[in-house]
C-alpha positions in Angstrom: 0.0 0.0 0.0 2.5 2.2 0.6 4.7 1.4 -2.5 1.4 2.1 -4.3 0.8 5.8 -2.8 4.0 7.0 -3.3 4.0 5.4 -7.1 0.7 8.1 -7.2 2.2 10.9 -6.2 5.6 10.1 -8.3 2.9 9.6 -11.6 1.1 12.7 -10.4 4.4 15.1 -10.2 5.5 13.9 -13.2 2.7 15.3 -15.2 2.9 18.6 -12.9 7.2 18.7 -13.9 6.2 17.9 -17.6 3.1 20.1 -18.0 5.7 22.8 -16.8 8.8 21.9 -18.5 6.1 21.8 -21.7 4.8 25.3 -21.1 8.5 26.7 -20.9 9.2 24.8 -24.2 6.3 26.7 -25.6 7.1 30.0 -24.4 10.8 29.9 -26.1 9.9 27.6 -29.4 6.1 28.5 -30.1 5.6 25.5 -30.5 2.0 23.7 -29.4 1.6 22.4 -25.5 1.2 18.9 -26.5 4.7 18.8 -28.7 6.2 20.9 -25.5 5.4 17.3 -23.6 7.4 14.8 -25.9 9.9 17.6 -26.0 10.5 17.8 -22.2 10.1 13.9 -21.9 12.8 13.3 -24.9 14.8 15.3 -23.2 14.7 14.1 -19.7 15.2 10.7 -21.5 18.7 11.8 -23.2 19.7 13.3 -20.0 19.1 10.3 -17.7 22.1 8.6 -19.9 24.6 10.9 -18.0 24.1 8.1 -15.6 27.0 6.2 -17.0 29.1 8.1 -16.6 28.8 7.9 -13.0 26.6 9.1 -10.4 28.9 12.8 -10.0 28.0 14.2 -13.5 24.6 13.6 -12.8 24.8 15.5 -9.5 27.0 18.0 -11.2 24.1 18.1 -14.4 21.5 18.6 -11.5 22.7 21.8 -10.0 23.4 23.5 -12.9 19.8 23.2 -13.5 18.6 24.3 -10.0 21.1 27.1 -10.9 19.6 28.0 -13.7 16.1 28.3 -12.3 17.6 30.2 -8.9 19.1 32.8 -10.7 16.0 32.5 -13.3 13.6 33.6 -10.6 16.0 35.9 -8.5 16.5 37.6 -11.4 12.6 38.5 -12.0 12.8 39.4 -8.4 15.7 41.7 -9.0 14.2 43.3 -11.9 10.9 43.7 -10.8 11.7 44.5 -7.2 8.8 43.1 -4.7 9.1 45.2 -1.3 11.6 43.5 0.2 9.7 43.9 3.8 6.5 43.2 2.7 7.7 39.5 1.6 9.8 38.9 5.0 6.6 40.2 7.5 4.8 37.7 5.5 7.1 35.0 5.3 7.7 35.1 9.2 4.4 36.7 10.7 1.9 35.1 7.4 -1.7 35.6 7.7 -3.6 32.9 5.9 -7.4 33.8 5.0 -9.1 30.6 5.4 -9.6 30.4 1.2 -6.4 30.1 0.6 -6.2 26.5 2.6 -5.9 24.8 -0.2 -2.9 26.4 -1.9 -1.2 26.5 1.4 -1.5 22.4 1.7 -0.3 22.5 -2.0 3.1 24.3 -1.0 3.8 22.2 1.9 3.2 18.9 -0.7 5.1 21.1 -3.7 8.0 21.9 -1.2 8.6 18.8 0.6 7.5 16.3 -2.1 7.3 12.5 -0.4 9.3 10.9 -2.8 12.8 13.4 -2.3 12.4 11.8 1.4 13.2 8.5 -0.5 15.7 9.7 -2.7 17.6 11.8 0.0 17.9 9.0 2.0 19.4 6.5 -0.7 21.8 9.9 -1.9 23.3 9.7 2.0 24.0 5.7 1.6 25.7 6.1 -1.4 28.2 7.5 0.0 31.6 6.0 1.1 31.6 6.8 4.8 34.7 5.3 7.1 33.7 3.9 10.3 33.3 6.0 13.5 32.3 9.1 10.9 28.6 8.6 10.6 27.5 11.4 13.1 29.6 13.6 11.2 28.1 12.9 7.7 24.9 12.8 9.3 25.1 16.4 10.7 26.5 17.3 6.7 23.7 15.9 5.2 21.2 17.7 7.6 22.9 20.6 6.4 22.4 19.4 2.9 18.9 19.0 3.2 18.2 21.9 5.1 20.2 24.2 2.2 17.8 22.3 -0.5 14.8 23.2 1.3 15.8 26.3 1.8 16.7 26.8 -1.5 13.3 25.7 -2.6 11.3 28.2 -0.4 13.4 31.4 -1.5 12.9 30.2 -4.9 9.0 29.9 -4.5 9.2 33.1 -2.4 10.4 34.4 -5.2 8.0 33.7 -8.0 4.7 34.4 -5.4 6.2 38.1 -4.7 6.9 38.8 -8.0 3.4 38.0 -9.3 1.7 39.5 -6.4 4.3 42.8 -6.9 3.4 42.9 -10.3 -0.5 42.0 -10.4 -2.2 41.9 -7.2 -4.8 43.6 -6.9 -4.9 44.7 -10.8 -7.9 43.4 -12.8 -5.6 40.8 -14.6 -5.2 38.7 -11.2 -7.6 36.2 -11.5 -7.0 35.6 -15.0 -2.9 34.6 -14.5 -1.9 30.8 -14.4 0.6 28.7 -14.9 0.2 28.6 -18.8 -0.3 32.2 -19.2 2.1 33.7 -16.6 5.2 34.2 -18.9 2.8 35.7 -21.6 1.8 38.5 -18.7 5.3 39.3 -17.0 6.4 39.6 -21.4 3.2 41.9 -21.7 3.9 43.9 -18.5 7.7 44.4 -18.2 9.0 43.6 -21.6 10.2 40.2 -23.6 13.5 39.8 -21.9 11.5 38.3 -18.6 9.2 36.4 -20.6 12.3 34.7 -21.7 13.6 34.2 -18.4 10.3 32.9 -16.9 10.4 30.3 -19.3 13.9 29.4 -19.0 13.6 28.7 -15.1 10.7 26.7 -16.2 12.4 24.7 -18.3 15.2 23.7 -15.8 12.6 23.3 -13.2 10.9 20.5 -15.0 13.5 18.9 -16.1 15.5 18.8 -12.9 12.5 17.8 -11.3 11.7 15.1 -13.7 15.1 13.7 -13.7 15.2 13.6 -9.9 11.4 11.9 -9.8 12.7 9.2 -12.1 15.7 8.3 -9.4 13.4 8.3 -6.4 11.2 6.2 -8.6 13.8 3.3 -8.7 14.7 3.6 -5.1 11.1 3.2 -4.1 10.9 -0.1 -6.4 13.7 -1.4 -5.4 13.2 -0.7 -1.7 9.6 -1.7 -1.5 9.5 -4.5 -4.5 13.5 -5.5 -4.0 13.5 -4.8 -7.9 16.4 -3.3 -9.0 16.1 -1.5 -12.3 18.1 0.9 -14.3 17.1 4.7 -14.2 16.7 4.5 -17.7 14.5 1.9 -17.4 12.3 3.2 -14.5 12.5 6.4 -16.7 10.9 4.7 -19.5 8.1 2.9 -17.3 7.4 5.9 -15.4 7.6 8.5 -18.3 5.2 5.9 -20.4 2.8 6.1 -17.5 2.8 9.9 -17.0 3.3 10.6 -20.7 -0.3 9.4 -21.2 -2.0 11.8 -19.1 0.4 14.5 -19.8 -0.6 14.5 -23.5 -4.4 14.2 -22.5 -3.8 16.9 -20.3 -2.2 19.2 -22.8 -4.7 18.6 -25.1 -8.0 19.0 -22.8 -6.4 22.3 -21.4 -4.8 23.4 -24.1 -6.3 26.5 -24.3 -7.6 26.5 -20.7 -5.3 28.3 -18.2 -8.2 27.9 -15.3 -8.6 24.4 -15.6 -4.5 23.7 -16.2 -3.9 25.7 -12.5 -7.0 23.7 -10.6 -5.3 20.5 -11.5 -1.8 21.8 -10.1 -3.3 23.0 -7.2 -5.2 19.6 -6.8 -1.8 17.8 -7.4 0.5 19.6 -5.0 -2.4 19.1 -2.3 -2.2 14.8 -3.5 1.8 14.8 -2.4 0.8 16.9 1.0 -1.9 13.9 1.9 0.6 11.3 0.9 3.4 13.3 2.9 2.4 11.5 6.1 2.8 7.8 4.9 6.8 8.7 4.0 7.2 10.7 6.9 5.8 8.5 9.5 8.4 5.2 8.6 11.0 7.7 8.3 10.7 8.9 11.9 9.8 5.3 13.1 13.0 4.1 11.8 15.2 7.3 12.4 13.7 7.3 16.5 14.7 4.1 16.9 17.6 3.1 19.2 17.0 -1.0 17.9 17.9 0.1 13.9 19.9 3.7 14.6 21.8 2.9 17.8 23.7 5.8 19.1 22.6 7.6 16.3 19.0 7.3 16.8 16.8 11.0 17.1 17.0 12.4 20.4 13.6 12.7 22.3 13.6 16.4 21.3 14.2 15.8 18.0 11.5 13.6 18.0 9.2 15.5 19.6 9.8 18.6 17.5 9.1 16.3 14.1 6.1 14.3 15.4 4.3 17.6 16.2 5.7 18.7 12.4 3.6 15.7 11.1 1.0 16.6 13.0 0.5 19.8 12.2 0.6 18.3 8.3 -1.7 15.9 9.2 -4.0 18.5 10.9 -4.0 20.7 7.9 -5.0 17.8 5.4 -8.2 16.8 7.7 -9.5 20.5 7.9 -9.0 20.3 4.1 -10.9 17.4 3.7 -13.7 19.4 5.5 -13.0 22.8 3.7 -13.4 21.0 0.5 -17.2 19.7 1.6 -17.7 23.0 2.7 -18.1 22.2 6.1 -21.0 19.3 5.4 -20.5 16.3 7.5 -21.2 13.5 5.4 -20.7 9.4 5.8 -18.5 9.7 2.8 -16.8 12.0 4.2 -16.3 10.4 8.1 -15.1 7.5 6.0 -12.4 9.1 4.4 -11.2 10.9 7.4 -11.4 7.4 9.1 -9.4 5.7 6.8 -6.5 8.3 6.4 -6.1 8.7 10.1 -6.4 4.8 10.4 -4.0 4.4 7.5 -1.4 6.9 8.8 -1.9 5.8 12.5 -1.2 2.1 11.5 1.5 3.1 9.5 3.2 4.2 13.1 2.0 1.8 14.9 3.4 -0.9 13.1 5.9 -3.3 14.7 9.2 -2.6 14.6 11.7 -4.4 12.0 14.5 -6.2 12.9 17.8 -3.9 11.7 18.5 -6.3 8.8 15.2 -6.3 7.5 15.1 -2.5 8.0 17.9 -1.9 6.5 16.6 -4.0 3.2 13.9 -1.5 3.6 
């Protein structure tokens, strides 16, 4: 059950990277959304093959990218210069009107996708470590991780104060998306940042892609014990996102509204499967019988239950948000079985260190 859920929200942020690396294509070629897909997937195929030349050039290929999109999108900030104290009151004192709900579930599930906890954690065993150094590389990794998530808000911070600086408030507000957004910053401020907006696109989804293929394999192989090539995952997984990526692009071709109600509905799919990767994670990580000396300390612990929590809290007030407010038998059930789900998911016997570690 769990191999399946994350498999979803792998299948469904593949069409979200693709849709977007697609839209980018479109912006700098012309060319039509659905050609923008086989572009972006092509590509991301080609790109995987850096693979054999070890795993380095692939880590090497994978920050130029993020690069590209940082500067990308600090550069729109640059140009079109958000108040600077506007966006730090809100990013630590936000106010959340109780609309916007669903979009903030969506960041959290955009931000801390469930499958990077996967491919984090088989990044960290592939590397050589001597004995006696593991608290070390595990404090250098923390720091990894918390630079990459860091890197990801400021980069999101980025993009929402520069649309909000630029059209909040203006009678074009409701009418911006995802697949119209470059066309608007081009109209407003000039080609030049129509360009760049579709550059950082383009690296985003193709970063992203080739990163949700790799976690892809680890899942497989972790939950199945099927080892198989990231090429070959590629090709499964692509084939199985490439589908409804193409009967996305065609359906919304021309349909901005519809295109950003399925992202949002997407980034709020990898916040509700957040919990079922998270809560092993901790299990594992907390426990003195697999971690030994390096197990969480009861702080640490503390501080990341209430974390999932808090996640967990914000997906069940969805649920009710989304029936506006109607308590229905359909809807008890699904609270029931999410909670249930989740809750057995902690509760779960421990595994014996060998057979934890095959996990």
């Amino acid at each position: 059950v769990l191999w399946a859920l994350t498999e979803l929200a792998i299948i469904g942020s593949d069409i979200q990277e693709v849709i977007g690396g697609a839209i980018g294509f479109q912006l700098l070629l012309g060319i039509p959304l659905s050609a923008g897909v086989l572009l972006t997937a092509g590509a991301a195929f080609a790109f995987l093959f850096l693979e054999r030349f070890g795993t380095r050039p692939l880590e090497l290929f994978f920050g130029a990218l993020i690069l590209i999109l940082a500067f990308s999108m600090g550069g729109l900030f640059a140009l079109i210069k958000p108040d600077a104290e506007a966006v730090l009151d809100g990013l630590f004192l936000p106010r959340l009107p109780a609309s916007a709900m669903s979009q903030a579930v969506g960041m959290v599930g955009c931000i801390i996708m469930p499958h990077n906890l996967f491919l984090h954690s088989a990044l960290v065993q592939s590397r050589v470590i001597e004995p006696g150094q593991e608290r070390e590389a595990i404090t250098l990794y923390s720091i990894e991780s918390t630079a990459a998530i860091a890197t990801s808000v400021l980069i999101n911070t980025c993009v929402v104060a520069v649309f909000a600086r630029g059209f909040f408030g203006s009678s074009q507000a409701g009418a911006i998306g995802l697949r119209n957004a470059g066309s608007f910053l081009g109209e407003a401020y000039g080609e030049p940042l129509r360009i760049i907006w579709a550059l950082g696109l383009c690296a985003a989804g193709q970063s992203s892609t080739m990163t949700g293929a790799y976690a892809g394999q680890w899942v497989m192989q972790g939950y199945l014990q099927l080892k198989v090539k990231p090429w070959k995952r590629a090709i499964i997984t692509r084939s199985m996102a490439l589908v409804p990526c193409l009967l996305v692009s065609f359906y919304f071709g021309g349909n901005s509204g519809g295109l950003d109600e399925l992202n949002s509905y997407l980034n709020i799919l990898q916040s509700l499967v957040l919990p079922f990767a998270v809560v092993p994670l901790l299990s594992f990580a907390g426990s003195r019988g697999i971690m030994g000396d390096l197990a969480l300390s009861a702080s640490s612990k503390a501080l990341a239950w209430c974390a999932t929590g808090l996640v967990m809290a914000a997906n069940v007030y969805l649920f009710i948000e989304q029936t506006g407010g109607v308590v229905t038998a359909g809807l008890v059930l699904g609270l029931l079985t999410y909670i249930a789900g989740v809750a057995f998911v902690a509760l779960t016997p421990e595994l014996p260190p060998d057979a934890a570690m095959r996990a």
